[in-house]
FINUVO-901760 format. One record per atom (N, C-alpha, C): atom name; x, y, z. Coordinates in nm, 3 decimals, padded with zeros to 5 digits. Each point is the difference from the previous one (the first is absolute). Layout:
N
(site "CA" (X Y Z));
...
END
This chain:
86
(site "N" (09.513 07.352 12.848));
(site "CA" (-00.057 -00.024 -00.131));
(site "C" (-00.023 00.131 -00.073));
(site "N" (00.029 00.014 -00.120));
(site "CA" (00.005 00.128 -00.087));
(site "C" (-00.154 00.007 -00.027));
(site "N" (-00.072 00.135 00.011));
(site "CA" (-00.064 -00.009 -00.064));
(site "C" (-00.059 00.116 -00.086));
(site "N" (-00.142 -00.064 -00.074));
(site "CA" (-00.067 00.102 -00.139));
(site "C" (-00.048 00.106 00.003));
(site "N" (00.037 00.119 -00.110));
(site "CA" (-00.062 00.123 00.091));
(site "C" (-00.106 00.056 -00.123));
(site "N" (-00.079 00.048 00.006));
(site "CA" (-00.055 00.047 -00.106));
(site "C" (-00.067 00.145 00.046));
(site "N" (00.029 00.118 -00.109));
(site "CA" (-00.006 00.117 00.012));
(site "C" (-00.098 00.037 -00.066));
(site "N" (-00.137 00.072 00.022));
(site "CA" (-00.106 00.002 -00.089));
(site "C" (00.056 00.173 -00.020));
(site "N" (00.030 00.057 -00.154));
(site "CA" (00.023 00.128 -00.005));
(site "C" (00.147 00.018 -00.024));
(site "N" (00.018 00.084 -00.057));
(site "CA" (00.111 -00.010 -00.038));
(site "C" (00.091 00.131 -00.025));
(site "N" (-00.113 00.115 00.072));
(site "CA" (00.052 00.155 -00.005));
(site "C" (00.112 00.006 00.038));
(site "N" (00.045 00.115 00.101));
(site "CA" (00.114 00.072 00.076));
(site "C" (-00.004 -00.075 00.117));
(site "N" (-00.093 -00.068 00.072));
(site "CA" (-00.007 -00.043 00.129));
(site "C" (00.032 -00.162 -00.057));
(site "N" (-00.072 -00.041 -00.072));
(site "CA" (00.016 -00.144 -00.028));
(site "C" (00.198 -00.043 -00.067));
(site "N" (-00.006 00.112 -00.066));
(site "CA" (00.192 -00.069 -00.039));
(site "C" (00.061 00.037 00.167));
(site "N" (-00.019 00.085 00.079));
(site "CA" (00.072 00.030 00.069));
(site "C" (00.001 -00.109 00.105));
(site "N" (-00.109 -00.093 00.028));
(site "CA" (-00.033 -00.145 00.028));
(site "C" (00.058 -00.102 -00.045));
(site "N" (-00.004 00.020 -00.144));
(site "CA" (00.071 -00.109 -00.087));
(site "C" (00.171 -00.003 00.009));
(site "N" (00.082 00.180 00.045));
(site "CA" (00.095 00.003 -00.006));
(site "C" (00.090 -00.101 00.117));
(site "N" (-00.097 00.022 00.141));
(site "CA" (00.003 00.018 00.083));
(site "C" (00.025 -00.168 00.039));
(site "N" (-00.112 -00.067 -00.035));
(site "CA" (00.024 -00.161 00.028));
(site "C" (00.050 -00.050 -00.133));
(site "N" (00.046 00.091 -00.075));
(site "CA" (00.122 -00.085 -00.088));
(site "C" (00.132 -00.018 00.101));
(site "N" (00.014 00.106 00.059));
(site "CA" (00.146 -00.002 00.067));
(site "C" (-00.001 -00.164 00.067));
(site "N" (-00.121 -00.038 00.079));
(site "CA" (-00.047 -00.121 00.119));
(site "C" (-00.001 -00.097 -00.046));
(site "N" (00.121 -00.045 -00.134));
(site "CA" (-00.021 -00.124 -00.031));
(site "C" (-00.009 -00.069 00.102));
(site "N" (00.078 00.004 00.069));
(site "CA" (00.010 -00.112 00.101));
(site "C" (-00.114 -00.062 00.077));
(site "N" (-00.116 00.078 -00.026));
(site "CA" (-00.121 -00.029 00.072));
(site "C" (-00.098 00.017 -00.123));
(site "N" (00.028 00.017 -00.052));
(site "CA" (-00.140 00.012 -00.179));
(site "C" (00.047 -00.116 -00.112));
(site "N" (-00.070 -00.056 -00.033));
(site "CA" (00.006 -00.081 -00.092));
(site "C" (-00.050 00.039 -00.194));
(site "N" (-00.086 00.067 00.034));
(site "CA" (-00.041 00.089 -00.158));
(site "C" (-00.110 00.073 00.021));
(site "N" (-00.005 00.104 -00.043));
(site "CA" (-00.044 00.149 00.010));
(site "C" (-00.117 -00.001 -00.135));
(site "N" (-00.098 -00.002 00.055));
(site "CA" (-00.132 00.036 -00.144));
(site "C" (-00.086 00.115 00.007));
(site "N" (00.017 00.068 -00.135));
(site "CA" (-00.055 00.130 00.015));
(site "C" (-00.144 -00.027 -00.083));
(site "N" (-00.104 00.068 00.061));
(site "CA" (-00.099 -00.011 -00.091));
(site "C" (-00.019 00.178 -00.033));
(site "N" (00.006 -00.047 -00.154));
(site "CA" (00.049 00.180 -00.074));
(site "C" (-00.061 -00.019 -00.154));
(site "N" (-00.024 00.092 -00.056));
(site "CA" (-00.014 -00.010 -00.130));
(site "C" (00.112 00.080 -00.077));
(site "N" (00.097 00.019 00.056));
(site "CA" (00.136 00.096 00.012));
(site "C" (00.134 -00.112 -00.044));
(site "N" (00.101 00.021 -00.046));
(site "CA" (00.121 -00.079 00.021));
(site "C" (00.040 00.005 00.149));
(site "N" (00.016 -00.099 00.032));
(site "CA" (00.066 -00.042 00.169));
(site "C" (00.094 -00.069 -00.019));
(site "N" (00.109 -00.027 -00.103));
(site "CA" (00.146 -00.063 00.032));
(site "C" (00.072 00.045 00.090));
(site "N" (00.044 -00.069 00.081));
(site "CA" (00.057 -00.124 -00.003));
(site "C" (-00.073 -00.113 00.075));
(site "N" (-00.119 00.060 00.030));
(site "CA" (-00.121 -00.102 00.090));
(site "C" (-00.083 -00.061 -00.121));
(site "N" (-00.122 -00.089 00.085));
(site "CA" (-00.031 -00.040 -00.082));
(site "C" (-00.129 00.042 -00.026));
(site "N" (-00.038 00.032 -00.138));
(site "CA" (-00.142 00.085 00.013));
(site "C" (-00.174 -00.091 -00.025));
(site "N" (-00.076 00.050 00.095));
(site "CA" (-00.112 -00.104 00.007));
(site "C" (-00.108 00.153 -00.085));
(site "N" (-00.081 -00.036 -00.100));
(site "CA" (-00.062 00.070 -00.071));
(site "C" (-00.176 -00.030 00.046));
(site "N" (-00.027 -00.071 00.082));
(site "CA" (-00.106 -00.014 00.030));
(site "C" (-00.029 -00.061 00.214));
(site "N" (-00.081 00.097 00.056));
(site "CA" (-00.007 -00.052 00.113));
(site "C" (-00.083 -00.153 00.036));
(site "N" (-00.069 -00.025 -00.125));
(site "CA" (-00.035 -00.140 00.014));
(site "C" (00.121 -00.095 -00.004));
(site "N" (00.055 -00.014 -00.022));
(site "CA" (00.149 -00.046 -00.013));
(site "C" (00.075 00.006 00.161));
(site "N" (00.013 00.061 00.089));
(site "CA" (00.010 -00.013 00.114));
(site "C" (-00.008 -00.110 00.063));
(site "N" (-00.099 -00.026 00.017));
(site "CA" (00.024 -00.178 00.076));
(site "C" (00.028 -00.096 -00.064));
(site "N" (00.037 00.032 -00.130));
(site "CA" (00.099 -00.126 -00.014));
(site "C" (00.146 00.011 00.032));
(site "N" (00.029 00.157 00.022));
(site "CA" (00.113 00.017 00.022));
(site "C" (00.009 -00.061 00.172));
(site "N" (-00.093 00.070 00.053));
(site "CA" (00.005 -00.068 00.119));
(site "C" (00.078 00.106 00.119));
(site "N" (00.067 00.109 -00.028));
(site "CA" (00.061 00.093 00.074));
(site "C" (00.031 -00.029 00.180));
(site "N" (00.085 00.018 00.047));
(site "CA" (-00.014 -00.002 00.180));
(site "C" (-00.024 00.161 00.010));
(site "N" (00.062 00.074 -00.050));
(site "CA" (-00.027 00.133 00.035));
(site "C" (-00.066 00.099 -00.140));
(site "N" (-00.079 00.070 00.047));
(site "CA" (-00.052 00.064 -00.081));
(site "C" (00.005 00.194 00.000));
(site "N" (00.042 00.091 -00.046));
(site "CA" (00.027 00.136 -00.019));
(site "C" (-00.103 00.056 -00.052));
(site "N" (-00.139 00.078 00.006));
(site "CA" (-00.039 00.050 -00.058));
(site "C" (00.068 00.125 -00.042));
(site "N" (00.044 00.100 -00.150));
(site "CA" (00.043 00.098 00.041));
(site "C" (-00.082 00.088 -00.157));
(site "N" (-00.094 -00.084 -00.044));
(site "CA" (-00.141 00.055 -00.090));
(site "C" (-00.044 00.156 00.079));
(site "N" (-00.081 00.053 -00.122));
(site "CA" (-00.051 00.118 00.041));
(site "C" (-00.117 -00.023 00.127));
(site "N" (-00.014 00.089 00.096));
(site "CA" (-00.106 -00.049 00.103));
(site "C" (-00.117 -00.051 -00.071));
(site "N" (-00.063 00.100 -00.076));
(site "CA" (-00.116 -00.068 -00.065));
(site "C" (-00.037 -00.176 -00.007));
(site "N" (00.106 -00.041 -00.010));
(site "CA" (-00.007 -00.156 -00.045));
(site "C" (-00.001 -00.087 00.085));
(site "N" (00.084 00.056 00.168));
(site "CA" (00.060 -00.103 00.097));
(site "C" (-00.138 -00.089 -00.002));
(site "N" (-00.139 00.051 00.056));
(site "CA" (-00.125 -00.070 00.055));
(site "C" (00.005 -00.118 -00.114));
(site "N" (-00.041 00.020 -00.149));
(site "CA" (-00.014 -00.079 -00.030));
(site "C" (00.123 -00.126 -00.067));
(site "N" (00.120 00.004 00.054));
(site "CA" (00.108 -00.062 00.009));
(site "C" (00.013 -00.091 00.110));
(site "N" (-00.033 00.089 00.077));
(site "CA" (-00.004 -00.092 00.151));
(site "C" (-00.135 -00.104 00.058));
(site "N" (-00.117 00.078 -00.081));
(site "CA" (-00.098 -00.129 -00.029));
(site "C" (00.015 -00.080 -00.052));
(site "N" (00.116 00.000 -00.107));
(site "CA" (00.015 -00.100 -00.072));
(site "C" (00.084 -00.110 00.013));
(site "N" (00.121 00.073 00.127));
(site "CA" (00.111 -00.118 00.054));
(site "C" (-00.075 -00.058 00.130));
(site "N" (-00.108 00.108 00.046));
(site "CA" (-00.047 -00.114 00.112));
(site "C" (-00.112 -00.086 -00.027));
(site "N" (-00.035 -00.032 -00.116));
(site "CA" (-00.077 -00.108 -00.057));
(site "C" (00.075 -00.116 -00.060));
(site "N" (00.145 00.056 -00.065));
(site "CA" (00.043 -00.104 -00.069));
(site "C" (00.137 -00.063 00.054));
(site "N" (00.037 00.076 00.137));
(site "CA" (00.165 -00.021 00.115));
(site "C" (-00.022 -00.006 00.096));
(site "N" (00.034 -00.113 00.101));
(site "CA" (-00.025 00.077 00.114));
(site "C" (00.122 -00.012 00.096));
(site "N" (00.029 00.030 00.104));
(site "CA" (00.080 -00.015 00.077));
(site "C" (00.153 00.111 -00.128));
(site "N" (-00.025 00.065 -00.010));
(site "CA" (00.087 00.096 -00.058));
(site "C" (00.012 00.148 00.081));
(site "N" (00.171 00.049 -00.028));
(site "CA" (00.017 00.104 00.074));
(site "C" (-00.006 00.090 -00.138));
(site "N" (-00.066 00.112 00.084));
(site "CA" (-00.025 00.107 -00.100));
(site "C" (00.023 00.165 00.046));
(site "N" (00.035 00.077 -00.119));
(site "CA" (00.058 00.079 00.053));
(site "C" (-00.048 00.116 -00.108));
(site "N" (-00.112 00.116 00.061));
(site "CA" (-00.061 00.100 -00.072));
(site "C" (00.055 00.147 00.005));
END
């Protein structure tokens, strides 16, 4: 089963993520960046409240450190059983 990936960040580390499981169609189904940046050819999520509706199986943090804590308080209140990756 393909599945959802969503990339919080969208610097040098985060496209290089995004480049990376673009290649994996075969195992990714659609790629969501949360950015306040252009992210074509993915799809861009402008707010992390917005997250669980997306619903993600895998999740990328690749945000400035400052932010991970309160990002990750926020997917483990509102996801659970998600793989995550800081």
């Amino acid at each position: 089963m393909k599945k959802k990936v969503l990339i919080i960040g969208f610097g040098s580390i985060g496209k290089r993520h995004a480049n990376i499981l673009q290649r994996k169609k075969k195992f990714i189904k659609q790629i969501y960046v949360l950015t306040k940046q252009n992210c074509k050819p993915f799809f861009k999520v402008d707010s992390l409240k917005k997250v669980p509706l997306i619903n993600p199986d895998y999740i990328i943090i690749s945000s400035p450190t400052s932010e991970h804590y309160k990002q990750l308080s926020f997917l483990e209140k509102k996801l659970s059983k998600k793989i995550i990756l800081v």
